[in-house]
ROMAR-901749 format. One line per field, with one value per residue (C-alpha): residue number from 1; residue in three letters; y, z, x. Coordinates in steps of 0.1 Angstrom, whole numbers, plus 5000, padded with zeros to 4 digits. Layout:
REM ROMAR-901749
resi: c(NUM, ...)
resn: c(Ala, ...)
north: c(Y, ...)
up: c(Z, ...)
east: c(X, ...)
END
This chain:
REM ROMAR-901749
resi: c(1, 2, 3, 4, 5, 6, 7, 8, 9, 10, 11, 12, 13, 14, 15, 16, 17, 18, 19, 20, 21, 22, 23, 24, 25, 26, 27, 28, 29, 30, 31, 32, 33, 34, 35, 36, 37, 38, 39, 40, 41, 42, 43, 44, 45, 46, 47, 48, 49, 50, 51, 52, 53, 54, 55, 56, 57, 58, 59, 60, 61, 62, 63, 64, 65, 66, 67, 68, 69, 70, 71, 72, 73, 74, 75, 76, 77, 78, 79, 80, 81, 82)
resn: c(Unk, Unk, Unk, Unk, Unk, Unk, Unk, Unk, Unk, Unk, Unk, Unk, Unk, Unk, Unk, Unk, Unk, Unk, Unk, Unk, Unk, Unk, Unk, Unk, Unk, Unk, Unk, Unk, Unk, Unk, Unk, Unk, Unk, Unk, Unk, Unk, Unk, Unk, Unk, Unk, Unk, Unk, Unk, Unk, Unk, Unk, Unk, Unk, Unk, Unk, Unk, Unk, Unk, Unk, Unk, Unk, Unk, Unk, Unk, Unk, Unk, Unk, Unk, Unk, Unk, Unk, Unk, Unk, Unk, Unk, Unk, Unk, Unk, Unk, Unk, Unk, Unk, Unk, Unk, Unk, Unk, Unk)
north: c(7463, 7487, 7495, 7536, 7524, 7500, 7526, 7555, 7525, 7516, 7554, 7556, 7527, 7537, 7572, 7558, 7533, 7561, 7584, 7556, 7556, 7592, 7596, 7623, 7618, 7630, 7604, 7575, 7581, 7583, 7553, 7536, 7543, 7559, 7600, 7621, 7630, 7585, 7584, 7609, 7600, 7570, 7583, 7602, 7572, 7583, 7556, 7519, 7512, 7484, 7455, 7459, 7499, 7491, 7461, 7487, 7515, 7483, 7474, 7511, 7514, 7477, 7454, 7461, 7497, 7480, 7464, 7488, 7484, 7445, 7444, 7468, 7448, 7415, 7435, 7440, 7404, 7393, 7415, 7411, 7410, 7381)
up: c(2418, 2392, 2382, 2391, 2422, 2434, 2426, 2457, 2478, 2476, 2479, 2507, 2523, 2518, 2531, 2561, 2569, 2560, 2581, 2609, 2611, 2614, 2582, 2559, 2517, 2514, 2539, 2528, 2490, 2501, 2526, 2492, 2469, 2443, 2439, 2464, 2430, 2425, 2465, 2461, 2428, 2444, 2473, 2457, 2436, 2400, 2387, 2390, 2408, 2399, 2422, 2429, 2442, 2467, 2478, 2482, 2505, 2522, 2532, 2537, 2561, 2579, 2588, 2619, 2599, 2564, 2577, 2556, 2521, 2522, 2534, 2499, 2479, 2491, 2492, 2455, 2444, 2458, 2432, 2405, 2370, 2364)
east: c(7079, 7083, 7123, 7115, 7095, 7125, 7152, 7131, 7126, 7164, 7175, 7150, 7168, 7199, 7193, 7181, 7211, 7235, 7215, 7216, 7256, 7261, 7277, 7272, 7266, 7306, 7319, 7295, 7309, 7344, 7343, 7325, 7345, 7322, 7314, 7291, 7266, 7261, 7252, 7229, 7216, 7210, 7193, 7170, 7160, 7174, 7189, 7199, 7231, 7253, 7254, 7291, 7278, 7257, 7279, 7306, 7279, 7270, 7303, 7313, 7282, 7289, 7269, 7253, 7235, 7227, 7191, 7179, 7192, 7195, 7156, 7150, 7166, 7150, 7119, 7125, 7135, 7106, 7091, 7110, 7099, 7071)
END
């Protein structure tokens, strides 16, 4: 998978699990740890987070809503670079 295609697949994903809890872009970021504009840079799929990022919305979301962004990311290491 193309880097620009995985980055809207993973803001897609992301969206969706945030979307899923109930929490809005402000209270995701705060609960995360990182600013409102990086969530929704990420959700709208411009730019690469750093793997410590989405471990941090992942955690902030909690495990029973993040379905979505671990499936993206496995999703896009199964189509990594060749």
């Amino acid at each position: 998978m193309a880097p620009s295609t995985f980055c809207r697949f993973l803001g897609e994903r992301t969206r969706a699990a945030r979307e899923s809890a109930g929490l809005s872009q402000a209270e995701l970021a705060r609960r995360a740890g990182v600013h409102r504009v990086t969530l929704g840079r990420i959700e709208s799929g411009n730019g690469m987070p750093s793997a410590e990022t989405v471990a941090r919305i992942v955690r902030a979301i909690g495990p029973a809503r993040s379905g979505p962004i671990l499936a993206a990311l496995a999703e896009g290491g199964s189509h990594g670079a060749s």
